[in-house]
C-alpha positions as CSV (number, residue, x, y, z in Angstrom):
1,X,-19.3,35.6,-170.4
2,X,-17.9,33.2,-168.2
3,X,-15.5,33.5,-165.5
4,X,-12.6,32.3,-163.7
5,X,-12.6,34.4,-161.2
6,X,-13.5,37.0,-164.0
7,X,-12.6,37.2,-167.5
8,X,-12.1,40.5,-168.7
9,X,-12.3,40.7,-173.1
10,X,-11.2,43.8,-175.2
11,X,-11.2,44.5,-178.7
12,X,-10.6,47.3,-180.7
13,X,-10.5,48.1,-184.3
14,X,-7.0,48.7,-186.1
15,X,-5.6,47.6,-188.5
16,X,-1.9,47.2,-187.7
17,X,-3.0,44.8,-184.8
18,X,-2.2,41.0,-185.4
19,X,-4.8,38.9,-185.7
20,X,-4.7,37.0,-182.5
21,X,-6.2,36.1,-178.9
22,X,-4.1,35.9,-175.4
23,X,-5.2,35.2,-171.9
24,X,-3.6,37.3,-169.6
25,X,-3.9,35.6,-166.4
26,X,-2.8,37.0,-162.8
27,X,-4.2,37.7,-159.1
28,X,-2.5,41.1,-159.4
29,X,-4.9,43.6,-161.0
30,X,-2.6,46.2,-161.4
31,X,-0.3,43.4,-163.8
32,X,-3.9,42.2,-165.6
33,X,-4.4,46.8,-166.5
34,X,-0.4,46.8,-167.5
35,X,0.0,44.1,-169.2
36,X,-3.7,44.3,-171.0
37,X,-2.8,48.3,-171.9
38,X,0.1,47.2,-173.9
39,X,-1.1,44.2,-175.9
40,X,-4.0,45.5,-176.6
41,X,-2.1,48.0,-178.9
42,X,-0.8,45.0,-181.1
43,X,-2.6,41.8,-180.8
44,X,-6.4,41.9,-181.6
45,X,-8.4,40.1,-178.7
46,X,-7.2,40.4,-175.0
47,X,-8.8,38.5,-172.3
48,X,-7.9,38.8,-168.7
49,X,-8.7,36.9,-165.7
50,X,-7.8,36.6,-161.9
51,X,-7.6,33.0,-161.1
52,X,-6.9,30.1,-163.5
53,X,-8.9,27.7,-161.8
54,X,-11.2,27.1,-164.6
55,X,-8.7,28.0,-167.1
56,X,-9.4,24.5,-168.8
57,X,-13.3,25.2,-169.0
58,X,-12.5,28.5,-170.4
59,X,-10.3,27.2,-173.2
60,X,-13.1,24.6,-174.4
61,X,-15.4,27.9,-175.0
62,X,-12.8,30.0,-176.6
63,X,-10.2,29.7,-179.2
64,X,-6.9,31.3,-177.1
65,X,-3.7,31.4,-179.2
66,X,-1.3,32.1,-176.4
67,X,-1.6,32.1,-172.3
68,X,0.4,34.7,-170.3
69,X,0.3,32.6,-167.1
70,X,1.8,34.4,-163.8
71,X,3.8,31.5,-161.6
72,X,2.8,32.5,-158.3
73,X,-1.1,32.7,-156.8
74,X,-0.8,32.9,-153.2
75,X,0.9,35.2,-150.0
76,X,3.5,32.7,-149.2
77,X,3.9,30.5,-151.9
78,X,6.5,31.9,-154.5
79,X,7.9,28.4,-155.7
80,X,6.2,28.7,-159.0
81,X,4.3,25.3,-158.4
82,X,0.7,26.9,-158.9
83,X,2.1,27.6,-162.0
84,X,3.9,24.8,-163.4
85,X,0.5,22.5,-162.7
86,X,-1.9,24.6,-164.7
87,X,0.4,25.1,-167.8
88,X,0.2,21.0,-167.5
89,X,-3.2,21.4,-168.0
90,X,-3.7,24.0,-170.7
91,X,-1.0,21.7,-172.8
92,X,-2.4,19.1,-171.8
93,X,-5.9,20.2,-173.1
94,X,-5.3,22.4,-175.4
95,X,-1.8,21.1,-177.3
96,X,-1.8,24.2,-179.1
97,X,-2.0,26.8,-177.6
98,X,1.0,28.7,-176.3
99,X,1.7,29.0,-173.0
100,X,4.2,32.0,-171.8
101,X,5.1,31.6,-167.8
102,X,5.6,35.0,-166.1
103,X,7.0,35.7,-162.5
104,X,8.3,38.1,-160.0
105,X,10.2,35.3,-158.4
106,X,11.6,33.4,-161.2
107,X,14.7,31.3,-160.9
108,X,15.9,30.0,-164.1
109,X,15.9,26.3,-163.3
110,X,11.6,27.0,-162.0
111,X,12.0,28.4,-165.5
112,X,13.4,25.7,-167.0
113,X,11.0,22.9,-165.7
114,X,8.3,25.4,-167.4
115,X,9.9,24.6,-170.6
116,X,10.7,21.3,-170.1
117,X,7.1,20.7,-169.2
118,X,5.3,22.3,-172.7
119,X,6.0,26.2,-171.7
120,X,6.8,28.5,-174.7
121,X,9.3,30.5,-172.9
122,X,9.0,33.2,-169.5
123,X,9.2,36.4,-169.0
124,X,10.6,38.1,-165.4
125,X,8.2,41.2,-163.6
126,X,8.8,43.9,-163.8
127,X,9.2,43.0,-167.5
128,X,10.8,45.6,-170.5
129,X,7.8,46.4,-173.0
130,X,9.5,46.0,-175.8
131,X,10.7,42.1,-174.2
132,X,7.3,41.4,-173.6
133,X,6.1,42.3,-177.1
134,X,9.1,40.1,-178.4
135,X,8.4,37.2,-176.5
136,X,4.2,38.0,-177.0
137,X,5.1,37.7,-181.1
138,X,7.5,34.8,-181.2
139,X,4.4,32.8,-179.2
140,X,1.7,33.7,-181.4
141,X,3.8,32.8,-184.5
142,X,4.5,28.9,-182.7
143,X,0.8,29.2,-182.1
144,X,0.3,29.5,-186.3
145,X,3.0,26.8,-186.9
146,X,1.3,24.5,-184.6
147,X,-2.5,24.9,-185.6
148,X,-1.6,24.3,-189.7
149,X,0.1,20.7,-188.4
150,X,-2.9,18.3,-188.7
151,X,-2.5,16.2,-185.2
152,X,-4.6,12.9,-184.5
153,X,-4.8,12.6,-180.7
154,X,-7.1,9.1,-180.9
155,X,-7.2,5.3,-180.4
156,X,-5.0,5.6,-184.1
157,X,-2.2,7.2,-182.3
158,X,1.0,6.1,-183.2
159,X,3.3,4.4,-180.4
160,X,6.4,2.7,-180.2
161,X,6.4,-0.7,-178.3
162,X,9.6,-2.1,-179.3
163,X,10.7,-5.9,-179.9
164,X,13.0,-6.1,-176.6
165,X,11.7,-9.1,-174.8
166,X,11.0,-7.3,-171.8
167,X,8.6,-4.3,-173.2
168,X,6.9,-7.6,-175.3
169,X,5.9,-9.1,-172.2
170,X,4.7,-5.6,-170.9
171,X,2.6,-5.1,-174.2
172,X,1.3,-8.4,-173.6
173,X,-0.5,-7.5,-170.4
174,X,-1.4,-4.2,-171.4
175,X,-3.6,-5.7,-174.2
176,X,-5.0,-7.7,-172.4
177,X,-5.7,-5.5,-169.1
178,X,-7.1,-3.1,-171.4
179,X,-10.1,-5.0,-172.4
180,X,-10.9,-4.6,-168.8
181,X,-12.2,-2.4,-166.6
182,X,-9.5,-3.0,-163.6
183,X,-7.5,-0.3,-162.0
184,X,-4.3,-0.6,-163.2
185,X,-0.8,0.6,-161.0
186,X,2.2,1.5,-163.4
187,X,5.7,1.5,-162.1
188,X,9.2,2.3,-163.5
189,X,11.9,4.7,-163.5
190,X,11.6,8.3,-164.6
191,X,11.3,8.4,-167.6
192,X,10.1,5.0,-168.7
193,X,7.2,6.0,-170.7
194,X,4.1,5.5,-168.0
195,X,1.8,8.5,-169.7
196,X,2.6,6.6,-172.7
197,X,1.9,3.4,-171.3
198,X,-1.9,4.5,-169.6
199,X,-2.6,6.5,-173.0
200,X,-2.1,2.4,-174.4
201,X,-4.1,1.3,-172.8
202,X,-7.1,3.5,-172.8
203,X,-6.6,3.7,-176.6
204,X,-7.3,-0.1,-176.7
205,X,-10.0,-0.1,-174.2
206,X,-14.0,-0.2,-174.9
207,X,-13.3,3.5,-173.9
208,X,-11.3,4.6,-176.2
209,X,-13.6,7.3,-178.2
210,X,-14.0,8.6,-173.9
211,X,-12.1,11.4,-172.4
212,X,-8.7,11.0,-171.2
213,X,-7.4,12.9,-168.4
214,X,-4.3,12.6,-166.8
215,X,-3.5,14.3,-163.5
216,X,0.2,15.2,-162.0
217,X,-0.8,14.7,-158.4
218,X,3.7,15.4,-157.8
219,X,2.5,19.1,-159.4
220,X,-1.0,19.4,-157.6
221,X,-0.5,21.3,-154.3
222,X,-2.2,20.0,-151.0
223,X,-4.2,22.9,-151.1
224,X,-6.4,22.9,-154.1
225,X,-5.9,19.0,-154.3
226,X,-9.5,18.0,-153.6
227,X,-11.0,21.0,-155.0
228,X,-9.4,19.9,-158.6
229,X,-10.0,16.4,-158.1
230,X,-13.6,16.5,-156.6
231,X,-14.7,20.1,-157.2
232,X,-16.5,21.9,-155.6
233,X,-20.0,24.1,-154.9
234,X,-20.8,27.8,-155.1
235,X,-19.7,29.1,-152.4
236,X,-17.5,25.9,-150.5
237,X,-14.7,29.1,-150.5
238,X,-13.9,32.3,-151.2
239,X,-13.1,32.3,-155.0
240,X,-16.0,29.3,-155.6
241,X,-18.0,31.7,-157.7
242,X,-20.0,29.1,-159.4
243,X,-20.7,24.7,-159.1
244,X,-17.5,23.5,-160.4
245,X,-16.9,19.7,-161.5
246,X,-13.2,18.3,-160.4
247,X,-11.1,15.9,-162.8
248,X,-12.8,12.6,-161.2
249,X,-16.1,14.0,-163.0
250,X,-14.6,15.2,-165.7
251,X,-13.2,11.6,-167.1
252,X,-17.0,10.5,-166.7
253,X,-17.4,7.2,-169.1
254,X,-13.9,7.3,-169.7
255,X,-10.2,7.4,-168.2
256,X,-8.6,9.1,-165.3
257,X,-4.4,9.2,-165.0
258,X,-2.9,9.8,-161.6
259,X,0.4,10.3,-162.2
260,X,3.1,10.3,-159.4
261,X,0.6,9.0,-156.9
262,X,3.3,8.3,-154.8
263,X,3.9,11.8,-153.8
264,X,0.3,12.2,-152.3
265,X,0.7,13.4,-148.4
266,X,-0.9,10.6,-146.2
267,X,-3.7,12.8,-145.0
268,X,-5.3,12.9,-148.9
269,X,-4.9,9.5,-149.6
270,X,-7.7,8.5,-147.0
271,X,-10.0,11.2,-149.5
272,X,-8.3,9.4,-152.6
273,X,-9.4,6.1,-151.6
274,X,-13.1,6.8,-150.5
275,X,-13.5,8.1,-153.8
276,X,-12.1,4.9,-155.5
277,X,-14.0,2.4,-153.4
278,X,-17.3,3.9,-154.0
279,X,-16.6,4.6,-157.4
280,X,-18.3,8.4,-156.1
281,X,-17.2,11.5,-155.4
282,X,-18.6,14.2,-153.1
283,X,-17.8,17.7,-154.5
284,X,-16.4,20.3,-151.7
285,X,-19.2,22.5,-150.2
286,X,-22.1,19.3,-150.6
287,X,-23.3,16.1,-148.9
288,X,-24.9,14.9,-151.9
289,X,-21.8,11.6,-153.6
290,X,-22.0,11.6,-157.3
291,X,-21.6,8.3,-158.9
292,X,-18.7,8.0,-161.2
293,X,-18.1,5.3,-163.8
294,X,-14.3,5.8,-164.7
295,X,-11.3,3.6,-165.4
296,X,-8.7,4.0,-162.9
297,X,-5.3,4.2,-163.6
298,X,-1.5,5.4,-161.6
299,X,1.8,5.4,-161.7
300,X,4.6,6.4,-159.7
301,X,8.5,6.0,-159.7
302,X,8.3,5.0,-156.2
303,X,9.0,1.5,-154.8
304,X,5.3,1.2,-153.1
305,X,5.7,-1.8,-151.0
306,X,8.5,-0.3,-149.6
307,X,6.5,3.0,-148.8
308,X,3.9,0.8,-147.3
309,X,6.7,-0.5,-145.3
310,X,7.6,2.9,-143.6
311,X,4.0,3.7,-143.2
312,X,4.3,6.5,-146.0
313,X,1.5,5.0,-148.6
314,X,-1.8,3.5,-147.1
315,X,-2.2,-0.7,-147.4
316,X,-5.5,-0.4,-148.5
317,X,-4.8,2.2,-151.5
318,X,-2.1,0.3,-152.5
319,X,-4.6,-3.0,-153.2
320,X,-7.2,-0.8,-154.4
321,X,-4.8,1.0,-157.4
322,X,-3.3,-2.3,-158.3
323,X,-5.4,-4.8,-159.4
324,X,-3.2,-5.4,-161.9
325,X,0.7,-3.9,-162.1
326,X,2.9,-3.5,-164.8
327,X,6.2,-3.0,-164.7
328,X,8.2,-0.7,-167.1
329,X,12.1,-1.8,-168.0
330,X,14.4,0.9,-167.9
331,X,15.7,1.7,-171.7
332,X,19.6,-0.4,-170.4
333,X,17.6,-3.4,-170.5
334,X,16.1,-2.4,-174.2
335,X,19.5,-2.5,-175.8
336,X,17.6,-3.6,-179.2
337,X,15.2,-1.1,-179.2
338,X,17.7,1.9,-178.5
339,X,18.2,2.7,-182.5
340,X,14.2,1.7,-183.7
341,X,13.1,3.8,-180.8
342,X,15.7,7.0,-181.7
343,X,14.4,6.5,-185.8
344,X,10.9,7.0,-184.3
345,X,11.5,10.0,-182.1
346,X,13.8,11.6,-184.9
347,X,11.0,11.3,-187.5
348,X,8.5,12.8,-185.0
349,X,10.3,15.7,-183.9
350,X,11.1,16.3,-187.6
351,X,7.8,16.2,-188.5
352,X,6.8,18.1,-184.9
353,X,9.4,21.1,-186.3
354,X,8.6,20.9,-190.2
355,X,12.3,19.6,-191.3
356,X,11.8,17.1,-193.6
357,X,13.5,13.9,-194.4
358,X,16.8,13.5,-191.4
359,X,18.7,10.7,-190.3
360,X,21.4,10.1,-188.1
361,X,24.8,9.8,-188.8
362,X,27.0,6.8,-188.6
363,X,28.2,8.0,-185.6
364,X,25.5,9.2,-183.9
365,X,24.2,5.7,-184.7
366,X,26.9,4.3,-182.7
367,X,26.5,6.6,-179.7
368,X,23.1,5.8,-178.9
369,X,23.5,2.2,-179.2
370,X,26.6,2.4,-176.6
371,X,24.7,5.4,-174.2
372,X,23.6,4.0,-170.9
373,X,20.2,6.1,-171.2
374,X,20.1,6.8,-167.7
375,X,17.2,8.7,-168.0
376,X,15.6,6.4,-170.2
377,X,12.8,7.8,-173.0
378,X,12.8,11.1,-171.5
379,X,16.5,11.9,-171.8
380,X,16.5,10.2,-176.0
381,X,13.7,12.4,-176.6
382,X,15.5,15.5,-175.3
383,X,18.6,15.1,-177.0
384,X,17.2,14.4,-180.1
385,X,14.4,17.1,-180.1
386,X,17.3,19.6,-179.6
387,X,19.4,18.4,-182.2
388,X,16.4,18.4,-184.4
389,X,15.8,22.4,-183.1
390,X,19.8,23.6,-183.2
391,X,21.3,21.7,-186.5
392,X,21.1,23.0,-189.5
393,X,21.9,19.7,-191.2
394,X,19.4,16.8,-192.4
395,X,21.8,14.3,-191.4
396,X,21.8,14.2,-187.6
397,X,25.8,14.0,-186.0
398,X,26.8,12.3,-182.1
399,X,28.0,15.9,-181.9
400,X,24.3,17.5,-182.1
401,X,23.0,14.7,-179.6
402,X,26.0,16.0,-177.2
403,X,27.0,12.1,-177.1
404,X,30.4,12.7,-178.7
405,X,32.6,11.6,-175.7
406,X,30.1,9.3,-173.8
407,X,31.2,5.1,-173.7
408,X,29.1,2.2,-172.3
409,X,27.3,2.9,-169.0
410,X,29.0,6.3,-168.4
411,X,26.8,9.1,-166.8
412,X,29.0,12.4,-166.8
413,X,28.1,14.2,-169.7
414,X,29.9,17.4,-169.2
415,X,33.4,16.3,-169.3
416,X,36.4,17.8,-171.9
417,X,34.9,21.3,-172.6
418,X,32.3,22.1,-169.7
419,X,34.5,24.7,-168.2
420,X,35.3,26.0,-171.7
421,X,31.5,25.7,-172.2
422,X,31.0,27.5,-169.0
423,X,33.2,30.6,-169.5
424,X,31.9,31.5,-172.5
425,X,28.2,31.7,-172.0
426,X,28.7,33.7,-168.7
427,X,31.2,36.2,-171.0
428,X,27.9,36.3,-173.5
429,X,25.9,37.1,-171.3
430,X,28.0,39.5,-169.3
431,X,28.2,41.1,-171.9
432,X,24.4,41.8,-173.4
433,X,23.1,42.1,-169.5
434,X,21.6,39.0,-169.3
435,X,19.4,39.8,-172.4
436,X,18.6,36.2,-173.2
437,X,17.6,36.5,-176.6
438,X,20.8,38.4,-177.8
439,X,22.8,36.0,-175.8
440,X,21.3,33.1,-177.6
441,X,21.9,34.6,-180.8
442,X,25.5,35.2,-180.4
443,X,26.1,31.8,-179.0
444,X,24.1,29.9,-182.2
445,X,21.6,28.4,-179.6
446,X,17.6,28.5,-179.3
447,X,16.2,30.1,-176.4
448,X,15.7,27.0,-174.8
449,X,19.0,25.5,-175.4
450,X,20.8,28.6,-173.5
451,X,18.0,28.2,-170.5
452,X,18.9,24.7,-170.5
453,X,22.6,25.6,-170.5
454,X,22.7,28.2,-167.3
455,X,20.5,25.7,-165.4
456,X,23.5,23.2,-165.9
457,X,25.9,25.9,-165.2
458,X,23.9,27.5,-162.5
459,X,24.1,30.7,-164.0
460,X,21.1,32.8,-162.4
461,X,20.2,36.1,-163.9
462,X,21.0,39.2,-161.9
């Protein structure tokens, strides 16, 4: 069986069990024995295992439903970073599985980024059984929702490019830049669609049927950053238990993303470049460079000329990422796009959720042409997703896309009611003693929604 750290599987025979398998993953064996006693009595496969450093190597050899992922790996480090970056990469290998977060030092907006970022839900420790088992159910059932839905992840992906002259002229250069090999440097505010814009352009490239990764480096802590990047030999530290390859080798022959490259600390971008002008990388724990033939592409948020200005970004990375750059417009300077682009995320959260046929109303219509969009793509697809999740209508209102009082280029959003708002969520929840899901229920909101809501609110559990 293979191991990260070590994987632990039990099975037993009964037939009230559900048909399902979870990953129970923590550095705390005592957690791995409780929580593995207790599913075990209701879910039929259970496997358990110490680190999550090969989590991704471990999914493409197993069929996992649902990931019970702990937050936190290391004496010192309770932020729930560790975390956050490996749930990127189950969902970002493995779509469908589930991924639940769990954490003795949760804060609710840690939480929240969780969810924002692909997480299921979280659960606290020391957690209630019967909680656990709630939560445990509700994630195996998303699991079965998503694996009927029949999703093509290829060079036939659908994406929205727009007719605004200014994301024309981006398209423009993408097509062409993608029949290249050059590394490619994508800028733009949060939120302007640079994932979507490197997926593009791989998806048009000669290696298109290739892998694709994309790495967070903002989420990648300083301290495993060359390990996941370059990997590492048997033995090059304590929990290197076998020859592990990093990302760099994994996107062999086709495309590796670094995301928020911006963020890397000065003393790892000097590593970061040897590997991208010798087109090799040396694996921790070896002498021996492996050659790598990958297509190099990053984005940040960041002004970089300015960062090479202050002595915070290397010159000589900064020429080697951007061969060519593109520049994305903010979604203000797509005022023609802002309706075909809302039509295009409403139809694919409907069909993401199963609802059927929805539109927007008249004047939700009007809303979202006049919204200043402040944060761009991200904050459209947000709003509409949870209108799609919390109406019960097919015709989507400004009132479910929380747009009701907003004007042209306003950004307060909690205005007439947020104190009204306020008071009432903390009396909810008062009330059931924090229990989040009876909360929700009273209220009329998801899960998510009421997370979403004390994050605003800065209502923190007890």
């Amino acid at each position: 069986m293979f191991a990260i750290g070590h994987f632990l599987y039990e099975t037993e025979q009964c037939m009230k069990k559900t048909l399902a398998s979870i990953l129970i993953i923590d550095d705390q064996e005592d957690i791995l024995l409780a929580a593995k006693m207790l599913l075990k009595k209701h879910f039929e496969h259970i496997y358990t295992a110490n680190n999550p450093k090969n989590v991704v190597h471990f999914l493409s050899e197993n069929d996992i439903d649902v990931v019970l992922l702990d937050m936190n790996y290391r004496i010192g480090f309770e932020d729930g970073r560790e975390g956050l970056y490996f749930m990127k990469e189950i969902k970002a290998f493995s779509p469908k599985t589930v991924v639940v977060l769990m954490t003795a030092f949760g804060k609710v907006e840690t939480a929240v980024e969780g969810l924002k970022s692909g997480a299921f839900d979280y659960v606290l420790k020391p957690w209630e059984n019967e909680k656990l088992l709630e939560v445990m159910r509700s994630a195996v059932d998303e699991s079965r929702k998503l694996k009927k839905k029949t999703v093509t992840v290829s060079a036939t992906e659908k994406f929205f490019t727009g007719n605004a002259p200014a994301i024309k002229k981006v398209y423009a250069v993408a097509d062409k830049v993608a029949l290249t090999d050059a590394n490619v440097l994508i800028l733009g505010e949060n939120g302007t669609g640079k994932f979507v814009m490197a997926q593009y352009i791989h998806n048009q490239s000669a290696r298109k049927n290739q892998t694709f990764v994309h790495v967070d480096l903002g989420s990648l802590n300083e301290n495993i950053f060359e390990s996941e990047l370059f990997g590492y030999a048997k033995g090059a530290f304590t929990d290197a238990k076998t020859d592990t390859s990093g990302r760099f080798e994994n996107a062999q022959n086709g495309t590796i993303f670094l995301d928020e490259i911006g963020n890397v600390p000065l003393h790892l971008q000097s590593k970061l470049l040897q590997v991208i002008q010798t087109r090799s990388v040396i694996r921790l724990g070896e002498s021996k460079p492996r050659p790598l033939n990958v297509r190099i592409i990053t984005a940040t948020n960041l002004n970089l000329k300015e960062q090479v200005g202050s002595k915070n970004f290397r010159e000589d990375l900064y020429y080697r990422i951007n061969t060519m750059e593109i520049t994305l417009p903010p979604l203000r300077e797509r005022h023609e796009d802002k309706i075909p682009l809302a039509a295009f995320l409403l139809e694919k959260m409907a069909e993401k959720y199963e609802r059927g046929q929805l539109s927007f109303a008249p004047n939700a219509l009007t809303q979202i042409s006049k919204h200043a969009w402040n944060g761009n793509i991200r904050e459209m697809e947000n709003r509409i997703e949870r209108a799609v999740i919390l109406s019960d209508q097919t015709e989507i209102s400004a009132a479910d896309l929380d747009l009701e009082n907003v004007h042209l280029f306003e950004m307060p959003e909690d205005l007439a009611l947020s104190d009204l708002e306020r008071h009432t969520i903390e009396k909810v929840l008062h009330k059931h003693h924090f229990n989040i899901s009876k909360s929700a229920e009273e209220l009329g909101l998801s899960r998510a929604a009421l997370y979403r809501r004390m994050e605003k609110y800065n209502l923190n559990t007890p």
